[in-house]
N, C-alpha and C positions, 0 to 999 in steps of 0.2 A: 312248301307242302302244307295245307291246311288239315290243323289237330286233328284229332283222331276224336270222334264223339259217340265211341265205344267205350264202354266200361274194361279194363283189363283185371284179368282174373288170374293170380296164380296160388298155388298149391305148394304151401313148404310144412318140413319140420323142426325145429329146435328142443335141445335138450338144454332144461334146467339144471337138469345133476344126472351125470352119466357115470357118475360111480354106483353099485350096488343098491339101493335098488335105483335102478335107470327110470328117471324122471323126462320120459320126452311129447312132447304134445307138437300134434300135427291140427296144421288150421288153413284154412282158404282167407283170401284178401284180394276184397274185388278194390280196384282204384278208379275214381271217378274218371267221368271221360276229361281227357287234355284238353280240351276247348272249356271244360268250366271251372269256374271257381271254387276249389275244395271249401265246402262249409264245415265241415270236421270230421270226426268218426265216429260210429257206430259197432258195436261190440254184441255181439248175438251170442246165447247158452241156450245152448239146446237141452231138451230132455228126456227120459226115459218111457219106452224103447227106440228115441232116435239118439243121433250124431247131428252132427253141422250138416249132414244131407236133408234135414228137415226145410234149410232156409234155402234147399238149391232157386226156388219158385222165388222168393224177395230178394234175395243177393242184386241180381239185375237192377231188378227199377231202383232199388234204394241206393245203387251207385250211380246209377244214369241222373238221379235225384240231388249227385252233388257230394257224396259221402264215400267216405273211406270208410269200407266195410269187410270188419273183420269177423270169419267164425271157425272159433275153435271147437277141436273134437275135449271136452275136457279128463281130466286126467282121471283111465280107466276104461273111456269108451271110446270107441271106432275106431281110427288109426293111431289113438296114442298109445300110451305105454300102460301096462295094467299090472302099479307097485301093490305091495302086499296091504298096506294101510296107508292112512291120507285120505279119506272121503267124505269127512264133515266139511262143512260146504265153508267153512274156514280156509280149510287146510285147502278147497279147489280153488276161490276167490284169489289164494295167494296166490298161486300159480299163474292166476290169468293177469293179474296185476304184473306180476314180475313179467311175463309174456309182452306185456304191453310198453310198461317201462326199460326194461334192462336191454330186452331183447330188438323189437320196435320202435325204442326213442319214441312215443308218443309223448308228448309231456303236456299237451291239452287236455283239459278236462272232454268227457268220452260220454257217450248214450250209449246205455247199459239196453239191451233187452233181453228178457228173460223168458224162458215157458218151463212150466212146470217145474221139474228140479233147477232148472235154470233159472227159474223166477226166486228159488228158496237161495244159488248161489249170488245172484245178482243182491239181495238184501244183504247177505253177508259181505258182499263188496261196499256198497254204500255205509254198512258199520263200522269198517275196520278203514276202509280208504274216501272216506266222504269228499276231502278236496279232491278229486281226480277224477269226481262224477258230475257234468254238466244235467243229467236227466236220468230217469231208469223207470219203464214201461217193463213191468212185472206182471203174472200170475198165473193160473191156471194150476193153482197149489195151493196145500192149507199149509197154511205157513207156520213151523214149527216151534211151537211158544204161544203162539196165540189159540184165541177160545174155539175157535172153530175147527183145529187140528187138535188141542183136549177130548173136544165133544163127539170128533169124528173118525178119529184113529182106529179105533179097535170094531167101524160099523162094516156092515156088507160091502158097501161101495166101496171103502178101501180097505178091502178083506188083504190083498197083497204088501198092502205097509208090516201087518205081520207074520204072513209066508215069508217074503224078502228077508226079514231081521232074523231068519233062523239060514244063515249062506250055504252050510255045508248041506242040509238036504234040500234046499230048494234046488240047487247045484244040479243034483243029482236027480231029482225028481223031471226038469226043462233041460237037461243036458241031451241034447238027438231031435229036441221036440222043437224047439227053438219056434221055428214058422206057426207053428197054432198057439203056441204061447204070444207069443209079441201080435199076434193078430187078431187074438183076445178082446187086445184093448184097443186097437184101429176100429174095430167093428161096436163093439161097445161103447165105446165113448164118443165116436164122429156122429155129426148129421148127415151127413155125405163120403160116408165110405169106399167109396165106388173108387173114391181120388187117389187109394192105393192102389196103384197097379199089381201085377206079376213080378214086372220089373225092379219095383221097389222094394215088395217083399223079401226078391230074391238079394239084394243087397244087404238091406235092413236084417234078414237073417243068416248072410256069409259074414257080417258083423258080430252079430252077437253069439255066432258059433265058434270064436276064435278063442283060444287060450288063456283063461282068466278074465274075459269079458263078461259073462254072465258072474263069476264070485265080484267082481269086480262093480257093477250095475247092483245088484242087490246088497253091496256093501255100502253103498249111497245111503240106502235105504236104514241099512241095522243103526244108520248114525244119527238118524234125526234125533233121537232123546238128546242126543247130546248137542244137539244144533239148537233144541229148544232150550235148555242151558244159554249159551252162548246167544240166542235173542232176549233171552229176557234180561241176561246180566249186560249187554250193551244198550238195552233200554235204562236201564237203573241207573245205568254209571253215566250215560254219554246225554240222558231224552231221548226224543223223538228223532229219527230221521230228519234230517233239513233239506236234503235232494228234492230236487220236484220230482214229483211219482204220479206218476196212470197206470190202473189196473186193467188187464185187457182180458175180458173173459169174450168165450162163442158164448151166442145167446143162449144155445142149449145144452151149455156145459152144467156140469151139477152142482157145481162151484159159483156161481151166477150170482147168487140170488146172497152169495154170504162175502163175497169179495171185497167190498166197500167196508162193510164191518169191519171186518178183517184188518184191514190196510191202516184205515185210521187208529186204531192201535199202536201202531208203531211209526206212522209218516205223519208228519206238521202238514203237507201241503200235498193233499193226493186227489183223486176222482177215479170214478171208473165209467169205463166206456165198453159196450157190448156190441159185437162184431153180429150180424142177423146172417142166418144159413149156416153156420160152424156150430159144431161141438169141441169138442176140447183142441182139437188140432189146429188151428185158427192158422197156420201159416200155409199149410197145405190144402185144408178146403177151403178158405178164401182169402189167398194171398193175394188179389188186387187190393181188398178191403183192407187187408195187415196193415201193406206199406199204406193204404190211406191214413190209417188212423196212427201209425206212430209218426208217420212224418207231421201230420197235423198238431201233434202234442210236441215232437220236437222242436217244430220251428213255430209254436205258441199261437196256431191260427184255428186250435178245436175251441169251440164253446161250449165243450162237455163241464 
């Protein structure tokens, strides 16, 4: 019988600590097709207000591409488990690590990609676990500790960095509303909005209407001071990041134009590269482009 040159896709969960508070994280893992030669793996973090349904659209081709492709919901949002604390993005990066190692037996070093919260956990992984990162294609985040999340925290465009950091009434306030709140920012921040469906909405808000999802989602948020803590004290003790890093902004994201600053800050060897026709959602309005530009950085053929 001739291999199968389908990507296979399945859906689990595992628990970290199933005592008190229950620690379980549910994730998808596309396997490349049997007919090719596994060139390694690829680790996707999503971020807020999505899940690992953000990368439904790249999961395919970046396994049809050769890659073992793993995305977790991480710990708080979508199908995982939403504990009372644990949301500096320390505290998430460990979990995906130990997901990866304990759970997974990956023991090859791994392509990190990030968006947005995910681009702030993926830096946290590269600090704390640098041998176990082959690459990591971050952003669509001001990165917490750096000058442009200083200068930009407390402005209009991220008026919600300090809604979020107040949990019991922001709770209270998007608790029923859930769909015009999370659409807020689809509509705001894309070039191409349209690329939410109904359908999506309707997921992306039976999501965040769940049981400590939203304290959960904005508790992300109330931890950044303490994340920027934790970047600048691993810049001090440790240098620069030594990962190879790409920064991946939409060209019309608002972050754009400050990303590269940004990065070199804290990464020896980085670049950025701008996606044309995206705003901020770069995996969902043009995920042909996505997988172009991270497979091109992964297997070292961009000339950005």
């Amino acid at each position: 019988m001739a291999a199968s040159t389908t990507p296979v896709q399945n859906h689990r969960q595992v628990w970290l600590q199933r005592s008190s508070p229950e620690i379980r994280l549910y994730y998808i893992e596309s396997l490349p097709p049997a007919s090719s030669k596994p060139l390694g793996t690829i680790l996707l973090i999503h971020g807020f207000p999505e899940t690992s349904y953000q990368f439904r659209k790249v999961i395919p081709p970046l396994a049809s591409a050769g890659y073992r492709v793993l995305a977790p919901d991480y710990r708080g949002a979508g199908y995982s488990s939403k504990p009372p604390s644990g949301y500096t993005k320390k505290d998430i990066a460990t979990d995906l690590h130990t997901l990866l190692i304990t759970h997974l037996g990956i023991k090859e070093k791994v392509h990190l990609v990030g968006h947005d919260i995910g681009g702030m956990i993926t830096h946290a992984y590269c600090a704390l676990f640098p041998d176990s990162v082959e690459s990591v294609v971050w952003g669509e985040c001001p990165l917490p500790g750096s000058t442009v999340y200083e200068n930009t925290k407390h402005s209009p465009t991220l008026w919600h960095f300090d809604f979020h950091s107040v949990p019991d009434l922001s709770v209270q306030l998007v608790q029923g509303k859930e769909r015009i709140y999370i659409k807020h920012f689809y509509d705001r921040l894309a070039q191409c909005p349209e690329v939410f469906t109904n359908a999506d909405l309707d997921f992306y808000e039976t999501q965040y209407a769940m049981p400590g999802a939203l304290r959960a989602a904005f508790t992300t948020y109330g931890s950044f001071e303490e994340d920027a803590e934790h970047n600048r004290q691993w810049r001090q003790e440790q240098g620069m990041v030594k990962v190879r890093s790409m920064v991946l902004s939409g060209a019309g994201s608002f972050i754009a134009e400050e990303a590269e600053n940004m990065a070199a800050e804290f990464y020896e060897d980085t670049r950025h590269v701008t996606v044309e026709g995206s705003g901020h959602w770069i995996a969902e309005e043009q995920p042909e482009l996505f997988v172009d530009k991270v497979l091109a950085f992964i297997e070292g053929k961009d000339n950005s």
